[in-house]
C-alpha positions, 0 to 999 in steps of 0.5 A: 500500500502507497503511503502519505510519505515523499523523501528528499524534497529539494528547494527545487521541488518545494513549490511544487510538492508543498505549495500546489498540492490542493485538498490535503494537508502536507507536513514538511520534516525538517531534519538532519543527520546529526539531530537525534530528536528527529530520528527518534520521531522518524517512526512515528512520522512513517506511522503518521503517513501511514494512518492518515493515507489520502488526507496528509502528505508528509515531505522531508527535508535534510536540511544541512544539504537545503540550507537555503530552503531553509532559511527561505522559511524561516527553519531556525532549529531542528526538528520543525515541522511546519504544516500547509493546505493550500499553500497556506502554513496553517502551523509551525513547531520548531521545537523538541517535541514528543511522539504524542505532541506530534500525533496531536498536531497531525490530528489537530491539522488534518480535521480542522 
């Protein structure tokens, strides 16, 4: 089964997978290697995908190679997650946070 999770987005692909994606929510990951938190929120962002197929798309981005995209949105800290529909940010969490924080951040974005 295809799930909700698309990696390696670029500056050069951010428009078109975040910013034109119509009618769902996408969640944009941004993380790096050396960032623990964000590996050990990686599997809940797959389970994320997986739960909510067809009305969430999550995207990742490794920023050290995306600097500039990053700093196109403001990302001053690892992990953020920022959330959009319609090429609006609805949302922005540019902190640590913990696997229930996230999921009720998901949940919150994709039933408003």
């Amino acid at each position: 089964m295809a799930t909700a999770l698309t990696s390696d987005i670029t500056t050069d692909t951010f428009d078109k997978e975040v910013l034109e994606e119509k009618g769902k929510v996408v969640m944009v990951d941004f993380w790096g290697l050396s960032c623990q938190p964000c590996l050990a929120l990686m599997p809940t962002v797959e389970k994320l995908a997986e739960t909510y197929t067809g009305k969430l798309k999550i995207v990742k981005v490794e920023t050290p190679p995306q600097r500039k995209l990053a700093i196109r949105l403001r990302v001053m800290s690892l992990p953020t997650f920022l959330f959009y529909k319609d090429g609006k940010e609805l949302k922005r969490i540019s902190k640590e946070v913990s696997p229930e924080e996230l999921r009720q951040a998901v949940k919150s974005a994709v039933e408003a």
